[in-house]
KOLDO-380323 format. One record per atom (N, C-alpha, C, O, CB): x, y, z; residue number from 1; residue in one letter. Coordinates in pm, 1 decimal. Glycine has a CB too. Example, Ala and Ser with C-alpha at 12.3 -4.5 7.8 and 13.67 -1.06 7.14 Angstrom:
2
@px 1319.0, py -569.0, pz 780.0, num 1, residu A
@px 1230.0, py -450.0, pz 780.0, num 1, residu A
@px 1320.0, py -330.0, pz 780.0, num 1, residu A
@px 1423.6, py -331.9, pz 846.5, num 1, residu A
@px 1130.8, py -447.3, pz 904.6, num 1, residu A
@px 1285.0, py -225.0, pz 708.0, num 2, residu S
@px 1367.0, py -106.0, pz 714.0, num 2, residu S
@px 1290.0, py 3.0, pz 787.0, num 2, residu S
@px 1340.9, py 113.8, pz 803.9, num 2, residu S
@px 1408.4, py -59.8, pz 572.5, num 2, residu S
***
This chain:
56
@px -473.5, py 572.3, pz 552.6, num 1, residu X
@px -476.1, py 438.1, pz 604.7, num 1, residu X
@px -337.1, py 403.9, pz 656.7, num 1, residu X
@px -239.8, py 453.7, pz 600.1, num 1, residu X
@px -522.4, py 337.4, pz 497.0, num 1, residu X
@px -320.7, py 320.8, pz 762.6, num 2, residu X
@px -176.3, py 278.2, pz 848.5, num 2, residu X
@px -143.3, py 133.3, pz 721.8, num 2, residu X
@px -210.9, py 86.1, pz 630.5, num 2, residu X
@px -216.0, py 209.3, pz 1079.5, num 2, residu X
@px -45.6, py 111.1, pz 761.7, num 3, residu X
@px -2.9, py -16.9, pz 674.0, num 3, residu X
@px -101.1, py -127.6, pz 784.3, num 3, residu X
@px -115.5, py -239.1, pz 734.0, num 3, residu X
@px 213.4, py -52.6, pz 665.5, num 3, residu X
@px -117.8, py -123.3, pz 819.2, num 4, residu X
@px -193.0, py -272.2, pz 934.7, num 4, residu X
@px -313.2, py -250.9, pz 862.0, num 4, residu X
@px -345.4, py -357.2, pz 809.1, num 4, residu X
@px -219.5, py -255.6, pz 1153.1, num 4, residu X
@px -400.8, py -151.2, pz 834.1, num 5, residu X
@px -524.7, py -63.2, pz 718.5, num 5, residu X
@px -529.8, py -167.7, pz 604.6, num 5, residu X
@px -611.6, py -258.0, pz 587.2, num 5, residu X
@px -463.5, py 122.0, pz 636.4, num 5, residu X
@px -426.5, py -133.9, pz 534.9, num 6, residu X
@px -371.5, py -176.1, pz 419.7, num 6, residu X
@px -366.8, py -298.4, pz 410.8, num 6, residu X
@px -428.0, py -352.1, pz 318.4, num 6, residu X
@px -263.0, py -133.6, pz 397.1, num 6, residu X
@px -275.9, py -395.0, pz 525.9, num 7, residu X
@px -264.8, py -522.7, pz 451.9, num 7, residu X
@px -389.0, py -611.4, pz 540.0, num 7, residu X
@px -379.3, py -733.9, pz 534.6, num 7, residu X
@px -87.4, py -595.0, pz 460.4, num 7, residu X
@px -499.3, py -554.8, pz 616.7, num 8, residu X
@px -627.5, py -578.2, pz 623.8, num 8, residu X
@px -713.3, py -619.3, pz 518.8, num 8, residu X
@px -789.6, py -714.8, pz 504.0, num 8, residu X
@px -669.9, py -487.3, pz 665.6, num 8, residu X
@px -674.9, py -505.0, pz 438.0, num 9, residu X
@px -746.5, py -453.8, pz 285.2, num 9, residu X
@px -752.7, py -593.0, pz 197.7, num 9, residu X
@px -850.7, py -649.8, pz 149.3, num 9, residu X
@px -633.6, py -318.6, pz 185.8, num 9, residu X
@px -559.7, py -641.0, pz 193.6, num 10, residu X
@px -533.5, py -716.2, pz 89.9, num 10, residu X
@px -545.4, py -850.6, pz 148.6, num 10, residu X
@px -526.0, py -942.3, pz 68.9, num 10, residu X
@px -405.2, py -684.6, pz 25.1, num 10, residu X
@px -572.2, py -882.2, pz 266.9, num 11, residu X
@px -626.5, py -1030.2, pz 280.3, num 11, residu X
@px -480.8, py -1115.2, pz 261.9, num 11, residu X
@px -434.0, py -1165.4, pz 159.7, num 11, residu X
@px -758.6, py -1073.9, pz 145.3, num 11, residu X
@px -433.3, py -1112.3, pz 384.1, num 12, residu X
@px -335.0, py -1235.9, pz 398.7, num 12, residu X
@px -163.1, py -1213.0, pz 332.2, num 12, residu X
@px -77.3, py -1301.0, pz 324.9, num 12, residu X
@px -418.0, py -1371.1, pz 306.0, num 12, residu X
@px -146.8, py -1034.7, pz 279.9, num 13, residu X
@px -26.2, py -1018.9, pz 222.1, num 13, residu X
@px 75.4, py -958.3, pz 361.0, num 13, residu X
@px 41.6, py -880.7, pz 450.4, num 13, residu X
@px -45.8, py -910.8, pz 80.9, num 13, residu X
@px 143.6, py -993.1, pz 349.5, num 14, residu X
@px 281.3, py -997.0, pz 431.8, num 14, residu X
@px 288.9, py -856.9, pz 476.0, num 14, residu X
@px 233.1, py -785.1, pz 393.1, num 14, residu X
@px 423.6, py -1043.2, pz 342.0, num 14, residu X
@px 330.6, py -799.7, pz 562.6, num 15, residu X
@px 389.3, py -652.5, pz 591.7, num 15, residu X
@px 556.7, py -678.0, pz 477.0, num 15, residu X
@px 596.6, py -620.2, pz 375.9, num 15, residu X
@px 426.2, py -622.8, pz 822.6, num 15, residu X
@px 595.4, py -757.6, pz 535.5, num 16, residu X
@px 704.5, py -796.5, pz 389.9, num 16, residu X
@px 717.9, py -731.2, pz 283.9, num 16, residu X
@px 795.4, py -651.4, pz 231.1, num 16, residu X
@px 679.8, py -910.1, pz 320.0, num 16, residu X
@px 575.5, py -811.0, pz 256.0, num 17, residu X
@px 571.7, py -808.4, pz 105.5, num 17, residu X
@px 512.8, py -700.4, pz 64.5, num 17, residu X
@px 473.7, py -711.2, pz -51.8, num 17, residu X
@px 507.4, py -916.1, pz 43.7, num 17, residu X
@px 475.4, py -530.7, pz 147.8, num 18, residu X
@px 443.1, py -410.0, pz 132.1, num 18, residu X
@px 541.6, py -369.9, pz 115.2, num 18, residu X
@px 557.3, py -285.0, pz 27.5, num 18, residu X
@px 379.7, py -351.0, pz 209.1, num 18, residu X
@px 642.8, py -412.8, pz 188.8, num 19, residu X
@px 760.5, py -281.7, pz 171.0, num 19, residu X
@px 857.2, py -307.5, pz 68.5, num 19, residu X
@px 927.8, py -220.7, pz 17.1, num 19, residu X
@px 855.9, py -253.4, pz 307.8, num 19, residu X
@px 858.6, py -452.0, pz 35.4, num 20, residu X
@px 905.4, py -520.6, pz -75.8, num 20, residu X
@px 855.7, py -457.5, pz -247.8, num 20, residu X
@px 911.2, py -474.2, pz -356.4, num 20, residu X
@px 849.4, py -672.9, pz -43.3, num 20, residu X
@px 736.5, py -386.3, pz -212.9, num 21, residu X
@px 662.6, py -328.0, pz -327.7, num 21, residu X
@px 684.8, py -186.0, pz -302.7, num 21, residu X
@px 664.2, py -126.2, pz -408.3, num 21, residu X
@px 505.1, py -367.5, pz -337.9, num 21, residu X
@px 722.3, py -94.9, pz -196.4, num 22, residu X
@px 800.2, py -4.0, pz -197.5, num 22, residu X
@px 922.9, py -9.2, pz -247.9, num 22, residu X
@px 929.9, py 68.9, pz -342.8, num 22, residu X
@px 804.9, py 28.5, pz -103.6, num 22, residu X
@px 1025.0, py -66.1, pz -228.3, num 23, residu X
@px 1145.8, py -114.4, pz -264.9, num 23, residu X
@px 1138.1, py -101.1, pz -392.2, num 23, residu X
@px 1229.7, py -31.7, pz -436.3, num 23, residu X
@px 1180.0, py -240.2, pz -224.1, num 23, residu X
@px 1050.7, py -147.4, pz -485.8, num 24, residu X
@px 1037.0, py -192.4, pz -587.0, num 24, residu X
@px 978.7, py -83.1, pz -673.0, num 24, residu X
@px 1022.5, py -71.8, pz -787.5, num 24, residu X
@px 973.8, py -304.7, pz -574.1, num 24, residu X
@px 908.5, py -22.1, pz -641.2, num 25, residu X
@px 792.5, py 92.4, pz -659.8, num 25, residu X
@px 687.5, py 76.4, pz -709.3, num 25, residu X
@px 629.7, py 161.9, pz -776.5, num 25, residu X
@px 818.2, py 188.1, pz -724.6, num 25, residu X
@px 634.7, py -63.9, pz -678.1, num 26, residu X
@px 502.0, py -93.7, pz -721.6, num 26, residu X
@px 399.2, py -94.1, pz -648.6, num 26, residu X
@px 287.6, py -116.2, pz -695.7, num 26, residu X
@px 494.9, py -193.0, pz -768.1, num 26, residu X
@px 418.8, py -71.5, pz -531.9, num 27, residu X
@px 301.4, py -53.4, pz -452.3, num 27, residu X
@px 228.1, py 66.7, pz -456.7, num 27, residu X
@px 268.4, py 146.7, pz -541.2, num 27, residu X
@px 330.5, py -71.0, pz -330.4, num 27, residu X
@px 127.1, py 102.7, pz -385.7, num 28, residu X
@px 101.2, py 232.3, pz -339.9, num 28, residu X
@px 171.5, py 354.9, pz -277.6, num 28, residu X
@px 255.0, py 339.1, pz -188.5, num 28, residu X
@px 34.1, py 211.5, pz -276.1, num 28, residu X
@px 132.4, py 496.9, pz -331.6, num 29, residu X
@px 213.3, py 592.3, pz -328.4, num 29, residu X
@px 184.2, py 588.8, pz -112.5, num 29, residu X
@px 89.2, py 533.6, pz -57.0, num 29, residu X
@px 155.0, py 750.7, pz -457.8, num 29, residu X
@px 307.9, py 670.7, pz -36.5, num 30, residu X
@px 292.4, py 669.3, pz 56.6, num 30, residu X
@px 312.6, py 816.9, pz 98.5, num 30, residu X
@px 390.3, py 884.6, pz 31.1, num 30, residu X
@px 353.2, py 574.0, pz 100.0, num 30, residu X
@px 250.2, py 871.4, pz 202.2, num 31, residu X
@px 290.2, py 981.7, pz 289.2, num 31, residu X
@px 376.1, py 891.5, pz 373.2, num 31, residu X
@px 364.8, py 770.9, pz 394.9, num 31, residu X
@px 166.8, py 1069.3, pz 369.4, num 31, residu X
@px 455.8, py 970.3, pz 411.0, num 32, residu X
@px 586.1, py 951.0, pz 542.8, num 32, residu X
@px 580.9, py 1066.8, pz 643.9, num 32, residu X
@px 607.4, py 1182.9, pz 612.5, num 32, residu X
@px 763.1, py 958.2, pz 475.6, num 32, residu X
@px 550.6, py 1033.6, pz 748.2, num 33, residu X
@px 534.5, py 1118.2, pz 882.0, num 33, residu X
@px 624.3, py 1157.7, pz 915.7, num 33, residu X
@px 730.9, py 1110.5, pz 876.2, num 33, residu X
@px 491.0, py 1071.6, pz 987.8, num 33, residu X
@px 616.1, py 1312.1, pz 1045.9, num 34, residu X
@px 749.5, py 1290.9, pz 1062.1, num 34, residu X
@px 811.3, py 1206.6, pz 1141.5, num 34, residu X
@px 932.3, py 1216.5, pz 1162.3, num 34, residu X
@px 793.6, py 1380.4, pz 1086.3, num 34, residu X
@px 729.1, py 1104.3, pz 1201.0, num 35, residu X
@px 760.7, py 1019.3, pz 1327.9, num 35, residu X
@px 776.0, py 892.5, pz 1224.1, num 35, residu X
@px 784.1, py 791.5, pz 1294.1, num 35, residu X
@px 625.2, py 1009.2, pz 1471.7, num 35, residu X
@px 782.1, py 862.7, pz 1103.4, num 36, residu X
@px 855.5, py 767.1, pz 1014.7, num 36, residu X
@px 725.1, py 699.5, pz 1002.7, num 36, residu X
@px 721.6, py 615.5, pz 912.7, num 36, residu X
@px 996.0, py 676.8, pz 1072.3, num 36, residu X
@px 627.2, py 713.8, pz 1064.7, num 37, residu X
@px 530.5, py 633.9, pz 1014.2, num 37, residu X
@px 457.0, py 627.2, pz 830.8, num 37, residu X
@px 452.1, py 720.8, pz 751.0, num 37, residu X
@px 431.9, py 673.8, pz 1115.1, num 37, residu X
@px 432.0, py 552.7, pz 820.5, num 38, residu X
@px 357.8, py 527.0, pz 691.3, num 38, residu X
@px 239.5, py 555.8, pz 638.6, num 38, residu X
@px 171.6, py 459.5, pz 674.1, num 38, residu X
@px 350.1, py 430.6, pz 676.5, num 38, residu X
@px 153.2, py 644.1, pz 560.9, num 39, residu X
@px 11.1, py 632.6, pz 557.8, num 39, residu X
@px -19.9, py 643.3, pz 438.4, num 39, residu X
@px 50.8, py 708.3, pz 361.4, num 39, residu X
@px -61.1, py 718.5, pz 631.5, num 39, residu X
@px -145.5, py 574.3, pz 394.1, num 40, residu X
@px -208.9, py 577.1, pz 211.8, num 40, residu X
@px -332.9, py 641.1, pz 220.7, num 40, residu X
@px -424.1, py 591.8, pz 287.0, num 40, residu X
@px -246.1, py 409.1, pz 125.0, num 40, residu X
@px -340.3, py 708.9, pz 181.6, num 41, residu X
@px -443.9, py 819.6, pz 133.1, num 41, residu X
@px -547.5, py 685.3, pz 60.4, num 41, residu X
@px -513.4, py 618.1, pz -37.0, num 41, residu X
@px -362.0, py 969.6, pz -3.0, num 41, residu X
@px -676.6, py 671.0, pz 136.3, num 42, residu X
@px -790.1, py 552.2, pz 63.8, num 42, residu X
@px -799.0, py 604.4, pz -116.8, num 42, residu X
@px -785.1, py 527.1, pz -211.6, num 42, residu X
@px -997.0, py 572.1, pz 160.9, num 42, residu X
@px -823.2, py 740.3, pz -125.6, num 43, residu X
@px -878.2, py 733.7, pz -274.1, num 43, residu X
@px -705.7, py 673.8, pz -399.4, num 43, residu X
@px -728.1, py 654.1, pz -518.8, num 43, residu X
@px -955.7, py 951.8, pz -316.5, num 43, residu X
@px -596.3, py 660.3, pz -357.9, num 44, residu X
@px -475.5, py 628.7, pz -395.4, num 44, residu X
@px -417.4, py 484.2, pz -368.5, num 44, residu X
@px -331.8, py 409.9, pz -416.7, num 44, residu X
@px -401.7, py 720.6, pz -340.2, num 44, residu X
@px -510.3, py 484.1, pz -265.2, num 45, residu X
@px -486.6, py 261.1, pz -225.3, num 45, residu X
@px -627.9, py 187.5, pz -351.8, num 45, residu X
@px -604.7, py 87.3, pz -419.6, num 45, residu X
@px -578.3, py 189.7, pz 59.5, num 45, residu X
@px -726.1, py 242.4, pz -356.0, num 46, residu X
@px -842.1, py 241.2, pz -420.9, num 46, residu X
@px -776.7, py 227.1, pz -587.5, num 46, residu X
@px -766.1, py 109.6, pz -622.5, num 46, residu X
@px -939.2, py 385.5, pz -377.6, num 46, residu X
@px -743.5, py 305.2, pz -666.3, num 47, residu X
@px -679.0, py 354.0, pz -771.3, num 47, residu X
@px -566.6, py 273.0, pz -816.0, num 47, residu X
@px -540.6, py 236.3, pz -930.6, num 47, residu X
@px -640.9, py 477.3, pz -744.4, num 47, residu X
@px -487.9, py 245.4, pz -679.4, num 48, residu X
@px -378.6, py 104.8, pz -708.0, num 48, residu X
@px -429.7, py -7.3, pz -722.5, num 48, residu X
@px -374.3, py -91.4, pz -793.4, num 48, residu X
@px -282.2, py 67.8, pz -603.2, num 48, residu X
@px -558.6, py -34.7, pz -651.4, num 49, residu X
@px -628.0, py -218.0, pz -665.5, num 49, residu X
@px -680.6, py -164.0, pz -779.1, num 49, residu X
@px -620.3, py -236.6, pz -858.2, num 49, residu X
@px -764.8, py -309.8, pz -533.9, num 49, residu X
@px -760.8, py -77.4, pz -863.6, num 50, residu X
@px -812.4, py -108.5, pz -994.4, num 50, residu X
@px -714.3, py -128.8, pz -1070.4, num 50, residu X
@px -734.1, py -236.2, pz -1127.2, num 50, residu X
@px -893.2, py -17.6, pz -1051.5, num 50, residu X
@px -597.6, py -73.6, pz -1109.5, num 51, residu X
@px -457.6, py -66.9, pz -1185.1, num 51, residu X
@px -413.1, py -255.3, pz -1165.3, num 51, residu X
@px -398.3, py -358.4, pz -1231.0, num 51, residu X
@px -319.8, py 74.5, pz -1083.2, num 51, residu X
@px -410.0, py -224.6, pz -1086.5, num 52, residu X
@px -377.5, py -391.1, pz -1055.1, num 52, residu X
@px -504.1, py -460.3, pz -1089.3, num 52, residu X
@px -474.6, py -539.0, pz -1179.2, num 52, residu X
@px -336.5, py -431.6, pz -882.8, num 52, residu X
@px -651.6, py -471.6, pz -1057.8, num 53, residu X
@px -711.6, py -515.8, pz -1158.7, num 53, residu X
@px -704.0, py -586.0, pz -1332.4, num 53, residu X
@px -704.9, py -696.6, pz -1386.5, num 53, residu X
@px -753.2, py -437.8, pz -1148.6, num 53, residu X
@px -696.4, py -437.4, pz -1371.0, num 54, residu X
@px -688.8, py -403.4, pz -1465.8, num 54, residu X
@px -551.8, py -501.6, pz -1595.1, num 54, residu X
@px -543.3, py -556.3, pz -1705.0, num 54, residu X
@px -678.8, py -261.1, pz -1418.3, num 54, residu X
@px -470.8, py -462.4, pz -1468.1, num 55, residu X
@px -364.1, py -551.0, pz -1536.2, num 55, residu X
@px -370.6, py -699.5, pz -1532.5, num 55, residu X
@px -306.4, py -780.9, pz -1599.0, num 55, residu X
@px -239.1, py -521.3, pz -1481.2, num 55, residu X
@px -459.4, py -717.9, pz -1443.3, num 56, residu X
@px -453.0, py -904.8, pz -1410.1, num 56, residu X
@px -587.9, py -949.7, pz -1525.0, num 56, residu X
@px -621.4, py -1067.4, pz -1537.9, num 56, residu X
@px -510.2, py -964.9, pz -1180.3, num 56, residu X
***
């Protein structure tokens, strides 16, 4: 999934506030291209919203 994928997914969260959770290391794990782009593997974006579930 592209980050635009992603914050589709999460309904109204910031591109910001993705990389802000990189920064941080709480977001989802990422592949890095070699053209710098960003991508999340669905079954690993999937796995992060239950975790986060889970915790809320």
């Amino acid at each position: 999934m592209t980050v635009p994928e992603v914050l589709a997914e999460l309904k109204g969260t910031s591109r910001r506030t993705f990389y802000r959770w990189r920064e941080l290391g709480t977001g989802p794990s990422v592949l890095k291209l070699p053209n710098g782009e960003l991508r999340v593997w669905r079954s690993v974006f999937v796995a992060w919203l239950q975790e986060r579930e889970e915790a809320a």
